[in-house]
C-alpha positions in Angstrom: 57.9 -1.8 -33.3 60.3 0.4 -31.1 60.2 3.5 -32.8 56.6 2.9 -33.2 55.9 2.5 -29.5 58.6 5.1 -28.4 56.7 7.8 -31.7 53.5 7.2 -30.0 54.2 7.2 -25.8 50.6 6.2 -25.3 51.2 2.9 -23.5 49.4 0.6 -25.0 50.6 -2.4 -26.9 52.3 -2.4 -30.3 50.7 -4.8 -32.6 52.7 -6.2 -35.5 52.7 -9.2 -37.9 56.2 -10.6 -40.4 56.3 -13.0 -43.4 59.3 -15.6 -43.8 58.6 -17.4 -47.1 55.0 -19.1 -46.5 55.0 -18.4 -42.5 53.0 -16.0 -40.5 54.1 -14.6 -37.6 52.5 -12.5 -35.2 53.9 -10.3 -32.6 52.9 -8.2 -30.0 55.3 -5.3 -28.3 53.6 -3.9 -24.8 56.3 -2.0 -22.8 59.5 -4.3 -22.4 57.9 -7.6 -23.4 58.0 -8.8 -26.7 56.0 -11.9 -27.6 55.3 -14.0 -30.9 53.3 -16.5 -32.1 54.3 -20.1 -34.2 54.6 -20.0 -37.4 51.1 -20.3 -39.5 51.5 -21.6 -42.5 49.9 -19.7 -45.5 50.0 -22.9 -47.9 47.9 -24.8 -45.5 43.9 -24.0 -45.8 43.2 -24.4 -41.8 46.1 -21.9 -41.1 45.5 -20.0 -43.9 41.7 -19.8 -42.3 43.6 -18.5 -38.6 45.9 -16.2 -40.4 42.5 -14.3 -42.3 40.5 -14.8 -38.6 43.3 -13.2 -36.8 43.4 -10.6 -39.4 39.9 -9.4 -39.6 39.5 -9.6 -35.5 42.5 -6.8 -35.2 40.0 -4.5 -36.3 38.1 -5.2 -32.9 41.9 -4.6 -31.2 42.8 -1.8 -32.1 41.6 1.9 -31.2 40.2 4.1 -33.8 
């Protein structure tokens, strides 16, 4: 997420997501603050549901 933010000097946020066995995590990188979400479970339907939601709506984040 460094190099990506430091590649593309744009200032906006760098978006980002990591796997650890069955958990989700997802992180977001906007100048020098770095944050992360809990764990979502990927065995569990209702998280698996948030995981898919969160997913799809990056589309709607992210420029083109």
């Amino acid at each position: 997420m460094l190099i990506a933010q430091q590649l593309n000097q744009d200032e906006q946020p760098v978006y980002g997501c990591y796997l650890l066995g069955k958990d989700w995590y997802f992180t977001v990188l906007y100048q020098k603050q770095y944050c992360f979400s809990n764990a979502y479970d990927a065995t569990q339907t209702n998280e698996l549901a948030q995981i898919v939601h969160i997913l799809q709506n990056l589309k709607t984040i992210l420029p083109r």
